[in-house]
C-alpha positions in Angstrom: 24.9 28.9 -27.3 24.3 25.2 -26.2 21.4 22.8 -26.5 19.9 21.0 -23.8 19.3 17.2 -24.1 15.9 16.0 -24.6 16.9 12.3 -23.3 14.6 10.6 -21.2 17.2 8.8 -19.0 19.7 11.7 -18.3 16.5 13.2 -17.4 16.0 10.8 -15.2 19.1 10.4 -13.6 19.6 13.9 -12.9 16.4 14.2 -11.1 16.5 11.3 -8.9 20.1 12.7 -8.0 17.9 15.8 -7.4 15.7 14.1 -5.4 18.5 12.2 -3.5 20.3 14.9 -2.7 16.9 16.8 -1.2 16.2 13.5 0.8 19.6 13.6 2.6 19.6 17.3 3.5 15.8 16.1 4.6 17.1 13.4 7.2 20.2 14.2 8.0 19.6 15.3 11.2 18.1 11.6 12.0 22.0 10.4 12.3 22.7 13.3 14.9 19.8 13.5 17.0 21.6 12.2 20.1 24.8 14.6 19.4 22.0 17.8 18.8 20.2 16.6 21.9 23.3 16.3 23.6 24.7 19.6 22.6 21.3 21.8 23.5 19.9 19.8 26.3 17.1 18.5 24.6 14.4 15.4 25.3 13.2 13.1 22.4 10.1 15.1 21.6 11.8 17.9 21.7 14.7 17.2 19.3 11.9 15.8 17.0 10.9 19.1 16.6 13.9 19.4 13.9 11.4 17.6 11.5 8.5 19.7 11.9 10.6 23.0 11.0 11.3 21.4 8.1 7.2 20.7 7.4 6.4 24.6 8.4 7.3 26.3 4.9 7.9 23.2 3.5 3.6 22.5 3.0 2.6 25.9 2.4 4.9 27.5 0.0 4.6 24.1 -2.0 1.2 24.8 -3.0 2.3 28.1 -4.2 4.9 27.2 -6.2 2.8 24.4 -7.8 0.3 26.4 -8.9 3.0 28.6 -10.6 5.0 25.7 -12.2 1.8 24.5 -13.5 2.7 27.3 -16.5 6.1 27.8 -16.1 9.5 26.5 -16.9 9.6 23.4 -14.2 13.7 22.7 -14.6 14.5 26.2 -13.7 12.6 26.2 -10.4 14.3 23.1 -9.7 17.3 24.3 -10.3 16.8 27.5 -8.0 15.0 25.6 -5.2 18.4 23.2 -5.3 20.6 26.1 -4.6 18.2 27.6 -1.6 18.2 24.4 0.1 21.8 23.5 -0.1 22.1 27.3 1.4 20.1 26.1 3.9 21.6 23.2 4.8 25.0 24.8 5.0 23.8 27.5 7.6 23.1 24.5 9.5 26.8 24.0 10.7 27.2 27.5 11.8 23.9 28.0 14.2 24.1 29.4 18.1 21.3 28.4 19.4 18.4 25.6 18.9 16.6 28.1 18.0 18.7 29.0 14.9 19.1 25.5 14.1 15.4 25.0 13.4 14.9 28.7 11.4 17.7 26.7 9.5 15.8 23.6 8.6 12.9 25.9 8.0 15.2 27.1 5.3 15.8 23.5 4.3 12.2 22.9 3.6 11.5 26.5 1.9 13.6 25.3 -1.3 12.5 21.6 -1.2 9.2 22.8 -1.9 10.5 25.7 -4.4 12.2 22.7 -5.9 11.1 19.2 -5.8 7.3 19.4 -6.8 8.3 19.9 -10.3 10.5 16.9 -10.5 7.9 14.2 -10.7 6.1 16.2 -13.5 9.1 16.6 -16.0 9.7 12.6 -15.3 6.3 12.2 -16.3 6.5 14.2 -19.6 9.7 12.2 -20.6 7.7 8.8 -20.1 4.7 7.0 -21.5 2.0 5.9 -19.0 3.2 2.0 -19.5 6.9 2.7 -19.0 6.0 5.4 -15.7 5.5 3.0 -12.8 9.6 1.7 -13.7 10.4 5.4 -14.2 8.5 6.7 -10.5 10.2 3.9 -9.2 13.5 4.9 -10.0 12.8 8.3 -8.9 11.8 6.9 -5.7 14.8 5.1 -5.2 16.4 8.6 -3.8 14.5 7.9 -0.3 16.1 4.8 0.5 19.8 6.1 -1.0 19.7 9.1 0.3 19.1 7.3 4.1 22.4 5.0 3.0 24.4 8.4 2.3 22.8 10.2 5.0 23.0 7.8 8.0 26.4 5.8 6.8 28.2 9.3 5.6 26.4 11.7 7.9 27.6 8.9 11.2 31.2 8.8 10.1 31.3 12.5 9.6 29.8 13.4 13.0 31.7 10.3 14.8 35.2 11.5 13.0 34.1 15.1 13.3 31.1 17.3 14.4 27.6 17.0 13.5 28.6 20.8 12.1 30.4 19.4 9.6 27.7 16.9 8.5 25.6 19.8 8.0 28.4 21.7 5.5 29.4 18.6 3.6 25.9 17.4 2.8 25.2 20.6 0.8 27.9 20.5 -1.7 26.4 18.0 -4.2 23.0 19.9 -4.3 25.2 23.0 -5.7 26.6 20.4 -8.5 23.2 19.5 -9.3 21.1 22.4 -9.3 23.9 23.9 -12.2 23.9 20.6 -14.1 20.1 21.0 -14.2 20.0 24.6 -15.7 22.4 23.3 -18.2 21.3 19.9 -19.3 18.0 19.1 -19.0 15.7 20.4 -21.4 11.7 21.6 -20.5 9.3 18.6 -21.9 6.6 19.0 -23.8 3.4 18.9 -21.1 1.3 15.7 -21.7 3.1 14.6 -24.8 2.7 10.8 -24.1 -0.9 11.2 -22.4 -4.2 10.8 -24.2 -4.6 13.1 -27.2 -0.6 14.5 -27.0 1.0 17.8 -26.2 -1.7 19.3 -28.8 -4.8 18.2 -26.8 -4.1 19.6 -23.9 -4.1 23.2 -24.4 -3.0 26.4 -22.3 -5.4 26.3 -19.7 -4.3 25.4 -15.9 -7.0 23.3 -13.9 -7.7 25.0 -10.9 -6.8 24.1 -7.7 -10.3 23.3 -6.6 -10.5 20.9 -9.8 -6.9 19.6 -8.9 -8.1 18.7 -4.9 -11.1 16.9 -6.6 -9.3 14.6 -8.8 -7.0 13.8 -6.0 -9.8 13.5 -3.2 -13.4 12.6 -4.9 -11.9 9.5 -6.8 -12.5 6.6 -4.4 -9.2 5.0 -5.0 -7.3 7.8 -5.4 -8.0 9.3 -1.7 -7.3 5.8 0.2 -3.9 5.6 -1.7 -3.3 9.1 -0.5 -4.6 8.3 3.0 -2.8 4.9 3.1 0.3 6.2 2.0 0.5 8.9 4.4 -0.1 6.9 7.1 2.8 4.4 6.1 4.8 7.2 5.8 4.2 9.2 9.2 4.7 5.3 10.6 7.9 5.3 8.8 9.2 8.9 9.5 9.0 8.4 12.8 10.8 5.1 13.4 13.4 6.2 10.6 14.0 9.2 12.8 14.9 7.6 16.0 16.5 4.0 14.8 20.1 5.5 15.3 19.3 6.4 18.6 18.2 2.8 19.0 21.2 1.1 18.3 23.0 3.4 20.5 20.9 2.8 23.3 20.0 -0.6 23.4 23.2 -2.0 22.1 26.1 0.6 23.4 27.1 1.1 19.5 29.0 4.4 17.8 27.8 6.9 15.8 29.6 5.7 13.2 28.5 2.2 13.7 24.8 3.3 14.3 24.6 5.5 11.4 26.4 2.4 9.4 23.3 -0.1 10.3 20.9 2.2 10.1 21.9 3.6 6.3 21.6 0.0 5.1 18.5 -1.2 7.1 17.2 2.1 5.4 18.5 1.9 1.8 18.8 -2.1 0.5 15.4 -3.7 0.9 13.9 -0.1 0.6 15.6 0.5 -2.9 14.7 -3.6 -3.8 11.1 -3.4 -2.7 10.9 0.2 -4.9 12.0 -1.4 -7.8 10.3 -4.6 -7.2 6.7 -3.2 -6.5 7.1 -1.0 -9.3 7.4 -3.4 -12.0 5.3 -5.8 -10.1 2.8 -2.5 -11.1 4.1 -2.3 -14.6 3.6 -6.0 -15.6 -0.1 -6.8 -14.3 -1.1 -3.1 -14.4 -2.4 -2.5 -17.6 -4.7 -5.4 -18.3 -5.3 -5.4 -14.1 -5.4 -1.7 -12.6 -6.1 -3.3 -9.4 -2.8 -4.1 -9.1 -1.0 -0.7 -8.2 -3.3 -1.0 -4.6 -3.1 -4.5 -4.5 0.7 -4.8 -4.0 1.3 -2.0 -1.5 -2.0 -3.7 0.5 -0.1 -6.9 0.6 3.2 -5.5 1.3 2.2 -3.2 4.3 -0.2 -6.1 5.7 3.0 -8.5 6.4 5.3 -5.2 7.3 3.3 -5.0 11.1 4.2 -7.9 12.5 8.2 -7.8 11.0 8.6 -4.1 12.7 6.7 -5.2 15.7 8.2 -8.3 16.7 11.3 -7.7 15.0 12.3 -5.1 17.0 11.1 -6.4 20.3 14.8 -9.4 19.5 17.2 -8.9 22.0 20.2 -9.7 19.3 21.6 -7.3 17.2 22.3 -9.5 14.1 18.7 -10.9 14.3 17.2 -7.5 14.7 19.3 -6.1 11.8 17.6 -9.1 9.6 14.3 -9.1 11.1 14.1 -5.1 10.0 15.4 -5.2 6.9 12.3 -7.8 5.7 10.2 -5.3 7.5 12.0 -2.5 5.4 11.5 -4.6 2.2 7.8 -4.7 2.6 7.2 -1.3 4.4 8.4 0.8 1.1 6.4 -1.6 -1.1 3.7 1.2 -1.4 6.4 4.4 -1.9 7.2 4.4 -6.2 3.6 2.2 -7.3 1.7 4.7 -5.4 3.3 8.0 -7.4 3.1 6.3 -10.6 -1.1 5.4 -9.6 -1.4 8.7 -9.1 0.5 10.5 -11.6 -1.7 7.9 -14.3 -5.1 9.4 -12.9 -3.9 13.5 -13.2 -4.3 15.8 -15.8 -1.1 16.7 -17.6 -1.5 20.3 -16.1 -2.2 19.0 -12.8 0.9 16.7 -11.8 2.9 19.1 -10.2 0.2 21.0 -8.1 -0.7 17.1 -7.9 3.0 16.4 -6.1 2.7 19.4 -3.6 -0.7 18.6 -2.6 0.6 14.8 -1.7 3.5 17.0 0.1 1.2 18.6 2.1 0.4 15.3 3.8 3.5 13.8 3.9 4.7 16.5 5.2 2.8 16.4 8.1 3.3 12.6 8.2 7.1 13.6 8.6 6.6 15.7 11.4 4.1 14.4 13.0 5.6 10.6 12.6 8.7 11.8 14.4 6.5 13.7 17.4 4.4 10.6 18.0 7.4 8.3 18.7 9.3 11.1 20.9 6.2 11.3 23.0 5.3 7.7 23.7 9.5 7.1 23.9 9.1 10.0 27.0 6.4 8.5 28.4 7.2 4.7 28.4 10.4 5.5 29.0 9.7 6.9 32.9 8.6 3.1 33.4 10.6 1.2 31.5 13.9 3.1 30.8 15.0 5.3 27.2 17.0 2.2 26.0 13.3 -0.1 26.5 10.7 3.0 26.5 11.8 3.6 23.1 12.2 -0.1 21.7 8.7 -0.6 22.7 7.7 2.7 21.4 8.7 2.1 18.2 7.9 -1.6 18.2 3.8 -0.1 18.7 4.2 2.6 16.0 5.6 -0.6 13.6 2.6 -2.6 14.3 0.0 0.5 12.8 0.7 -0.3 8.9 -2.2 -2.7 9.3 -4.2 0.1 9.2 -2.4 2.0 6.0 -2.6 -1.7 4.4 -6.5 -1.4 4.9 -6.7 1.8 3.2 -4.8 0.4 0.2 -7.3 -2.9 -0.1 -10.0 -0.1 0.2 -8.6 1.5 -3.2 -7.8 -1.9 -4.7 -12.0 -2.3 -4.8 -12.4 1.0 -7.2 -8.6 1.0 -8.8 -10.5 -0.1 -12.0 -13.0 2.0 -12.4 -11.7 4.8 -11.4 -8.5 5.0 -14.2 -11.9 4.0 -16.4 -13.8 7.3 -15.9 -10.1 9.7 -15.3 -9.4 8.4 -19.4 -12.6 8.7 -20.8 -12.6 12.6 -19.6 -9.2 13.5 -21.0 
């Protein structure tokens, strides 16, 4: 018989490798959409399809499995939802058809949601409400490494290889960690650092109703979830088609592409995490305003970096022009989660998560569609190497609007955390 540690950090390592992990086998297939495209024939919108099949099961089974988790024993879901997805993954490599290839990433998204709404709920049991925007950002971290692993790792592979084999390689760590979750990490205590502790908060479950109200009748908590699904879709979709860019418009490799593309997507993104989400931290308590305040800022100067930047006809000042857009494009990803997670019940954080899933989800497949589409259509006029630099370069120029949803929830920040606290 063994005892499973009760330490915040291993707790939080071993989820954000979770969550790393689930982000790779997620955008893989970013790095080999011109080999998949090559392979089946396919045009830009319809290899993006590869990210909607993962949003199909991914947004519906998530709410179930929330609701479920709500009560139950969060690490072992993770830990099963792990294993189903590196499964999925791995029948990735051996598919016939397209067709196979997106029941496959339909797989993919099954376990994500079997497995990652829990995540951000156990990280919030193992930290207090002033150490959680630092902790969320850590966690959130996993999106920008798992692009540097994905893209760099996922390139070589396919470039040295087959984009088969990126498939089968990238599900072997998800194995590791679903079986060091089962043995390691130990269930938290629900609500133990939140107003009234552990004892307070009883066995009842909010409902889902209650849950959808918390998330969409406070002011400030519906124009974070608005603004940061539109930043998202907006970044899903040029994330998903910047390999293809570098190939296009500057004759580069897989290997090479994938290489640029990993650390334009993993550096600033991973700075600006951790940056924004002690920016949150510091002025936060005494000014709540701050966790909208600093994504509104931050996706305000981001339109005119991705727009103009990727409109430069050199590679190195493109590269550097994209990464500052990078930087301050993520500056809403790990503040937002921790805003959120400070505003839900302790019962209603993982129901919470899949919920926010549901419209990122879409935002990743829908992100992905919009670019493919305008990329065809400009395209016919201007070429694929121009129609989708332009395409992109239009899509880049749209987080005004997500920055204007984030100033919108700066105005009732405040009051809002004011009137979640005094009913706990």
């Amino acid at each position: 018989m063994f005892t499973r540690s009760t330490s915040p950090w291993l707790a939080l390592v071993v989820m954000a490798g979770i969550t790393t992990i689930g982000f790779i086998d997620r955008i893989v297939v970013n790095v080999l959409v011109e080999p998949v495209k090559a392979e089946f024939g396919l045009s830009d919108s319809q290899v993006s399809l590869m990210a909607a099949a993962f949003t199909v099961l991914n947004i519906f089974a998530g709410i179930l499995i929330a609701r479920r988790a709500e009560s139950a024993t969060r690490t072992h879901l993770i830990a099963l939802g792990t294993v189903i997805w590196s499964a999925a993954t791995a029948l990735c490599a051996g598919v016939g058809s397209w067709f196979q290839l997106l029941a496959a990433r339909m797989g993919v998204g099954l376990g994500e949601a079997i497995g990652l709404p829990s995540v951000q709920s156990v990280v919030s049991d193992y930290f207090p409400p002033r150490r959680r925007g630092f902790a969320m950002s850590v966690l959130m971290i996993a999106p920008p490494l798992g692009a540097l692993i994905g893209y760099v790792g996922g390139g070589a592979i396919a470039h040295h290889f087959s984009w088969r084999y990126t498939f089968l390689i990238a599900a072997i760590p998800g194995f590791v960690l679903a079986l060091l979750v089962w043995l390691l990490i130990a269930e938290p205590q629900r609500g133990v650092h939140d107003k009234g502790g552990a004892e307070a908060l009883g066995d009842k479950v909010p409902s889902f109703r209650e849950v959808l109200a918390r998330l969409l009748a406070l002011p400030s908590a519906r124009n974070m979830i608005f603004g940061s699904t539109f930043a998202a879709m907006l970044g899903f979709g040029m994330n998903y088609f910047f390999t293809s860019l570098m190939i296009r418009r500057f004759g580069l490799g897989l290997a090479e592409a994938g290489m640029y593309s990993g650390l334009i997507a993993s550096a600033p993104a991973m700075l600006s995490v951790l940056v924004s989400g002690w920016l949150g931290d510091k002025f936060g308590e005494k000014t709540p305003t701050a966790y909208a305040l600093v994504p509104a800022v931050c996706l305000l100067f981001a339109a005119p970096a991705y727009y103009f930047g990727l409109r430069l006809e050199e590679l190195g000042l493109l590269l550097g022009a994209i990464s500052v857009a990078t930087f301050l494009g993520f500056g809403y990803l790990g503040i937002t989660y921790a805003a959120l997670q400070n505003l839900m019940h302790p019962r209603m954080r993982v129901t919470g998560y899949a919920v926010l899933q549901v419209f990122y989800g879409v935002a990743s497949a829908v992100g992905p569609l919009i670019v493919g589409t305008l990329s065809d259509t400009l395209s016919a006029e201007l070429g694929p190497d121009q129609g989708l630099t332009m395409a992109m370069a239009f899509t880049g120029a749209l987080y005004v609007i997500a920055s204007g949803l984030y100033f919108l929830a700066a105005r009732t920040s405040a009051r809002d955390l004011a009137r979640v606290n005094a009913a706990v």
